[in-house]
Z-matrix of the N, CA and C atoms (Angstrom, degrees):
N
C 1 1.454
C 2 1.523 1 108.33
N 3 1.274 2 127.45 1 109.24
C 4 1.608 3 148.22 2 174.21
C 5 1.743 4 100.42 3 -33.66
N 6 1.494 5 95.52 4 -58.82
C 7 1.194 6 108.14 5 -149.55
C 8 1.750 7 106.30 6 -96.84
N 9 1.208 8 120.60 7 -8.37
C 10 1.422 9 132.32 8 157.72
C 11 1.982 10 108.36 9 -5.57
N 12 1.135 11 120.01 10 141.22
C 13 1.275 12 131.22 11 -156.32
C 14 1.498 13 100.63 12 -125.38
N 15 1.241 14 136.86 13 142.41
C 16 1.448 15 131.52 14 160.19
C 17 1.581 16 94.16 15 -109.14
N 18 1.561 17 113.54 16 165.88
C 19 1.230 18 127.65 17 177.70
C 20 1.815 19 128.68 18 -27.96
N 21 1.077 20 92.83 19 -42.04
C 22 1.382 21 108.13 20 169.27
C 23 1.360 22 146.17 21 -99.94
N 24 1.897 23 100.43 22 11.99
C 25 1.273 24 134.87 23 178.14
C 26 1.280 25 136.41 24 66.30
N 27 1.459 26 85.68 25 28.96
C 28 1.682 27 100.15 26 -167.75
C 29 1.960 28 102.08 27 -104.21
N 30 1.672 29 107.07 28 141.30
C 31 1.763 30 89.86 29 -155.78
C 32 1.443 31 71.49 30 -108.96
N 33 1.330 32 105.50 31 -169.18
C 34 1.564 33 130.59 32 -173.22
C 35 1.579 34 93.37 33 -74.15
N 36 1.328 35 151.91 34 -47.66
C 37 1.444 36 132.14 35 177.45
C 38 1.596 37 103.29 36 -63.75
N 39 1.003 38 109.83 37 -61.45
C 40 1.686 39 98.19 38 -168.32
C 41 2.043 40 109.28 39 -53.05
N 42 1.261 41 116.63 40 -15.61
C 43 1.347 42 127.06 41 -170.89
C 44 1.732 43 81.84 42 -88.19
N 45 0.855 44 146.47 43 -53.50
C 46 1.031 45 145.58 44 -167.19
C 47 1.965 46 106.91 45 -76.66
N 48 1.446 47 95.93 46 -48.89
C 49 1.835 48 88.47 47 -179.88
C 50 1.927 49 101.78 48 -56.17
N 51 1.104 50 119.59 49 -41.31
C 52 1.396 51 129.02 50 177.33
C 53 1.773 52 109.62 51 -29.70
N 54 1.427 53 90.64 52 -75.77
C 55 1.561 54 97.26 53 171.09
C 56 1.185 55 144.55 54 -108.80
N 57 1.721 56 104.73 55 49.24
C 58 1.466 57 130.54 56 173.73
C 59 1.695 58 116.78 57 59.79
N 60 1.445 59 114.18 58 18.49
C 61 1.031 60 110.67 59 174.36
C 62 1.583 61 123.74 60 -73.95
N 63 1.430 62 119.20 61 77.57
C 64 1.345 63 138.58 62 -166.29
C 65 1.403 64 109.79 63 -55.08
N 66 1.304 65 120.53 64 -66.12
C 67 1.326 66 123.43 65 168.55
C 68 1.802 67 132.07 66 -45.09
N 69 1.327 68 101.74 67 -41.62
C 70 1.646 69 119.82 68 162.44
C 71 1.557 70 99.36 69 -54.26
N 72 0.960 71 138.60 70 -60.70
C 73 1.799 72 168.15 71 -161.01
C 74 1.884 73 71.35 72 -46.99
N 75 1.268 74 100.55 73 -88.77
C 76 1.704 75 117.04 74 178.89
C 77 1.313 76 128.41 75 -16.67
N 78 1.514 77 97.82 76 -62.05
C 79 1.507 78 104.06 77 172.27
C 80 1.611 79 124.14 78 -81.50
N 81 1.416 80 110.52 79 -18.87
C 82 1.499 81 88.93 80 169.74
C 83 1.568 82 101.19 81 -96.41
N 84 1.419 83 141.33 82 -10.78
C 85 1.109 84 123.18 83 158.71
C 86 1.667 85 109.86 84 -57.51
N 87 0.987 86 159.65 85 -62.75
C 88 1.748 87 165.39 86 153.68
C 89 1.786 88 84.11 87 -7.61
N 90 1.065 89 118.73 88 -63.07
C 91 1.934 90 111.87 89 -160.45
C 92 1.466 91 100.38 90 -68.79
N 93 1.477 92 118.44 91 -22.33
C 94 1.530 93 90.05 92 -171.07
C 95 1.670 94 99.20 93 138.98
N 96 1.097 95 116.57 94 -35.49
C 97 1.538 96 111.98 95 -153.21
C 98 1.216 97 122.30 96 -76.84
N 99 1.737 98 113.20 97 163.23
C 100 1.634 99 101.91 98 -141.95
C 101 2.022 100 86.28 99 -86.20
N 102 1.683 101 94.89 100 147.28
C 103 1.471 102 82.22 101 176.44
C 104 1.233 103 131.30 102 -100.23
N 105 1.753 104 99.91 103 -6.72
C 106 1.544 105 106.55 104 -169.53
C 107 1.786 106 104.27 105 -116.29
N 108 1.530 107 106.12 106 40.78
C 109 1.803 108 114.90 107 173.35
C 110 1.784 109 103.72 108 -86.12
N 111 1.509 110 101.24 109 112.43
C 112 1.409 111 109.72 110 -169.26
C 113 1.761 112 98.98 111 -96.22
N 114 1.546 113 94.25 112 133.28
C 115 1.508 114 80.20 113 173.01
C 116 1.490 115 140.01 114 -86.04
N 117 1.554 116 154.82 115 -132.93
C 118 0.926 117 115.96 116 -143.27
C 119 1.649 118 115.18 117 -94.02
N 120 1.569 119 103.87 118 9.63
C 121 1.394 120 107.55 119 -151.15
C 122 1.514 121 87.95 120 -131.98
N 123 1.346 122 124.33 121 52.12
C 124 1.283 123 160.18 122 -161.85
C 125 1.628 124 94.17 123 1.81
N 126 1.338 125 124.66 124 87.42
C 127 1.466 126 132.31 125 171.24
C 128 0.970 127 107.16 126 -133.33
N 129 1.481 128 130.88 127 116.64
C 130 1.418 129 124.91 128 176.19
C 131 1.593 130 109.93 129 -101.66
N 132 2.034 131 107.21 130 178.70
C 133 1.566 132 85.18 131 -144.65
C 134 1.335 133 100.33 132 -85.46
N 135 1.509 134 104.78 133 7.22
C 136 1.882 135 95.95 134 172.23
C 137 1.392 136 102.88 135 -63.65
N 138 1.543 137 109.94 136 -55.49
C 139 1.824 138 114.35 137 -167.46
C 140 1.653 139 104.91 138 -38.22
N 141 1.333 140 106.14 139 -53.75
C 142 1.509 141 103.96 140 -164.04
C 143 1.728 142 107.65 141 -87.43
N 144 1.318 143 123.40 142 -8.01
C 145 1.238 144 108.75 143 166.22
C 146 1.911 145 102.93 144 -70.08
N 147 1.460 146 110.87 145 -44.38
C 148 1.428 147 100.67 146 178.15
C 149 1.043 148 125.06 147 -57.67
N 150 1.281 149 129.36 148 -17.52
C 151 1.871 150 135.34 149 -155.50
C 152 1.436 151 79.23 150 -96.12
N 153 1.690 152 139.39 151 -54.74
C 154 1.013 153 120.89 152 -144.63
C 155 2.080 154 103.65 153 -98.78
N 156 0.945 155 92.55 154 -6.33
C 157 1.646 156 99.10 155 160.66
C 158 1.617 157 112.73 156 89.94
N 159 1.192 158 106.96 157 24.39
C 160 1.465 159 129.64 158 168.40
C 161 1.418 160 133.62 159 -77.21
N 162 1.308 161 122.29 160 71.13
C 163 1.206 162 118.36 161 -138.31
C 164 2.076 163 103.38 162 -102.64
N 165 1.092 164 105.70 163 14.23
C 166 1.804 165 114.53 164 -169.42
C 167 1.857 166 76.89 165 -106.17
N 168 1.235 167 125.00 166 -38.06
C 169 1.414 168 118.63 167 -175.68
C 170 1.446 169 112.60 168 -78.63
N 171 1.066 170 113.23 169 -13.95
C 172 1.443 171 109.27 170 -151.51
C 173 1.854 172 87.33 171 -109.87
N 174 1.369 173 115.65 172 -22.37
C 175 1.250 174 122.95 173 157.84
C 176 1.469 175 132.70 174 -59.43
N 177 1.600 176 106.61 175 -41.67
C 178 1.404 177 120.33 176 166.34
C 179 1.420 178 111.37 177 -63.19
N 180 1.199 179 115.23 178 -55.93
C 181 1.544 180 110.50 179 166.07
C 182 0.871 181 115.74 180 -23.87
N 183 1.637 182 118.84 181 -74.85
C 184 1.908 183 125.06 182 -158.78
C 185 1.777 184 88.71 183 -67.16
N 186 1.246 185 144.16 184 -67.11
C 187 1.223 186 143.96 185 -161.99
C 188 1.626 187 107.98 186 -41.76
N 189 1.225 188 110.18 187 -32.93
C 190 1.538 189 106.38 188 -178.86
C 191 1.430 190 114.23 189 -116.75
N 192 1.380 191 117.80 190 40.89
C 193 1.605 192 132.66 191 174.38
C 194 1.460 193 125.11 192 77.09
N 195 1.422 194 116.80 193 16.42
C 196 1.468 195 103.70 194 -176.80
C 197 1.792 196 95.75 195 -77.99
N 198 1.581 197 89.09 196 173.28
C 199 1.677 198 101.23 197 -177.31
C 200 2.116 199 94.62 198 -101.76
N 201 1.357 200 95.96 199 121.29
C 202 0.979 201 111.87 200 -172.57
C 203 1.612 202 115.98 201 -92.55
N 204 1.204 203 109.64 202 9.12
C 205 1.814 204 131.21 203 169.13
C 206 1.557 205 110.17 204 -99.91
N 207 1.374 206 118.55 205 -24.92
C 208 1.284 207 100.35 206 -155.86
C 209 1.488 208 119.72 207 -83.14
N 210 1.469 209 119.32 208 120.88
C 211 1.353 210 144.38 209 -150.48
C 212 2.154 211 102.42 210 -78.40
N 213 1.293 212 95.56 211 141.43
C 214 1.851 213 92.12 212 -174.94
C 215 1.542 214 90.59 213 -72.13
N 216 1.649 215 100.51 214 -179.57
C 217 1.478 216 119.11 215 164.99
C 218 1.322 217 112.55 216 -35.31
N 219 1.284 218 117.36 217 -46.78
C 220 1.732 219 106.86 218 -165.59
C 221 1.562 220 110.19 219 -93.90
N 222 1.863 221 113.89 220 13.03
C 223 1.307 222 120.91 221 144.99
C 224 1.120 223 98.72 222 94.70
N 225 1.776 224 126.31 223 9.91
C 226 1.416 225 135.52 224 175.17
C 227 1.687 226 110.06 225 -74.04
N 228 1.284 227 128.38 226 129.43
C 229 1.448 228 124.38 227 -175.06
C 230 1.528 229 105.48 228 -90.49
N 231 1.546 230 122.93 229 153.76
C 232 1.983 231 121.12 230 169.59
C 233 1.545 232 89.34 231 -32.12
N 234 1.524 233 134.28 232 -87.49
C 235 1.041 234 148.43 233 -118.83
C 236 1.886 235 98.97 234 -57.89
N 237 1.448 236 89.20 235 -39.52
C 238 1.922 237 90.84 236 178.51
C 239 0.967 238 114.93 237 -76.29
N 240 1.153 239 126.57 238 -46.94
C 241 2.006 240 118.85 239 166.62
C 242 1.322 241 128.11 240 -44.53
N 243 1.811 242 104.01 241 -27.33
C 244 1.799 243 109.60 242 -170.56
C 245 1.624 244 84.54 243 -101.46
N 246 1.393 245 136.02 244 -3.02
C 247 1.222 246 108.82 245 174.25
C 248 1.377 247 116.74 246 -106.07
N 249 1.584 248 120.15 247 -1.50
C 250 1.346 249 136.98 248 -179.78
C 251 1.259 250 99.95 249 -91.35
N 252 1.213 251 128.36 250 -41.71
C 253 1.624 252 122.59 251 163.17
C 254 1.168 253 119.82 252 -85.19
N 255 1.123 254 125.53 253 37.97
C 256 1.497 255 130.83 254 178.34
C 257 1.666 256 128.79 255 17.92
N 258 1.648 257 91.49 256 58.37
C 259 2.244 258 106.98 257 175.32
C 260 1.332 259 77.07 258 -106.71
N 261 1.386 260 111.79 259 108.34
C 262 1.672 261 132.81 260 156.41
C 263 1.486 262 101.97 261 -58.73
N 264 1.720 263 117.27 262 -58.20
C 265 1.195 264 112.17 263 -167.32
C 266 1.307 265 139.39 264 -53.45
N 267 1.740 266 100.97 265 -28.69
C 268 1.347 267 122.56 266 -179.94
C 269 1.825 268 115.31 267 -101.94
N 270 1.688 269 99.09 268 11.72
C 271 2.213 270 97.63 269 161.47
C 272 1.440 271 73.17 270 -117.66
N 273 1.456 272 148.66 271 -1.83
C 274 1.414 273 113.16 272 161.93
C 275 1.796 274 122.77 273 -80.93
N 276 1.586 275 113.59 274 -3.54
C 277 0.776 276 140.12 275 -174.65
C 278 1.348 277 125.31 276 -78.73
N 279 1.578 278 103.98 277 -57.75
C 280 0.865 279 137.17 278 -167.80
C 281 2.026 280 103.32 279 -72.83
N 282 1.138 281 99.10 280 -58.01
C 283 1.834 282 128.11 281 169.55
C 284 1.617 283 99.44 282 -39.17
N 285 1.280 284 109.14 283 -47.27
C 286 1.663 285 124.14 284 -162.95
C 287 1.489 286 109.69 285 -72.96
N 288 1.974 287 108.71 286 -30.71
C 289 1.600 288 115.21 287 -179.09
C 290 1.790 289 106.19 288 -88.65
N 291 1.364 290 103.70 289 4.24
C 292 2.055 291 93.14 290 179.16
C 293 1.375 292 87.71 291 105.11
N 294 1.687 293 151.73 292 4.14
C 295 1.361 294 127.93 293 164.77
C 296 1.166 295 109.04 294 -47.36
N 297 1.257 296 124.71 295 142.34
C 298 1.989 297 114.37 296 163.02
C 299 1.035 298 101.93 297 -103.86
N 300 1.914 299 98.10 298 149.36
C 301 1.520 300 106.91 299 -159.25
C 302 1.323 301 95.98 300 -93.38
N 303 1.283 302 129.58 301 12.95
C 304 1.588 303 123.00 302 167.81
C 305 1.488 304 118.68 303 -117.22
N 306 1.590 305 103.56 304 36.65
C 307 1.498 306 96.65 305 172.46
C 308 1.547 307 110.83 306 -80.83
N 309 0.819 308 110.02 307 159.78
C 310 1.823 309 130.35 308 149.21
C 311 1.554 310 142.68 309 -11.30
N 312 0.997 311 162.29 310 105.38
C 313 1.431 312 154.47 311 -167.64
C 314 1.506 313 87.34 312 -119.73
N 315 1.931 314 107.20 313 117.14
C 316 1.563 315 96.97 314 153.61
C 317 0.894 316 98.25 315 91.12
């Protein structure tokens, strides 16, 4: 199961957007798997590839259809997490897939 959940709702892509595993990102995007399943604390693995400053992952994402806007529970978008932690590379990234730089926080 692609999309298989551990306790805390985090699946094997978002475990992988976590720790820049770009290529993993690849191959379970190729099988099918969903890319934008946020786990339980509504972060999807774009959000947390941006927060954690991974930007070859956060590329695989957009390359294989995730939605690269979509904001966690508390309505925070990737682009504000990678710009609050200061990964230039990944809101230049992000800017580059159609994010708008005047969305919303919250």
């Amino acid at each position: 199961e692609l999309n298989c959940a551990a306790a805390d709702g985090t699946s094997p892509v978002w475990i992988a957007a976590e720790r820049g595993h770009a290529e993993v990102i690849m191959a379970l995007g190729i099988a099918g798997a969903d890319l934008d399943l946020p786990n339980k604390k509504g972060d999807t693995p774009a959000w947390i590839a941006a927060n954690r400053g991974h930007t070859r992952a956060l590329m695989m994402l957009a390359a294989n259809g995730a939605d690269m806007g979509k904001s966690n529970r508390e309505g925070t978008p990737p682009i504000w997490t990678a710009v609050a932690c200061g990964h230039i590379p990944c809101v230049q990234l992000l800017l580059a897939c159609g994010v708008d730089p005047n969305c919303k926080d919250g």
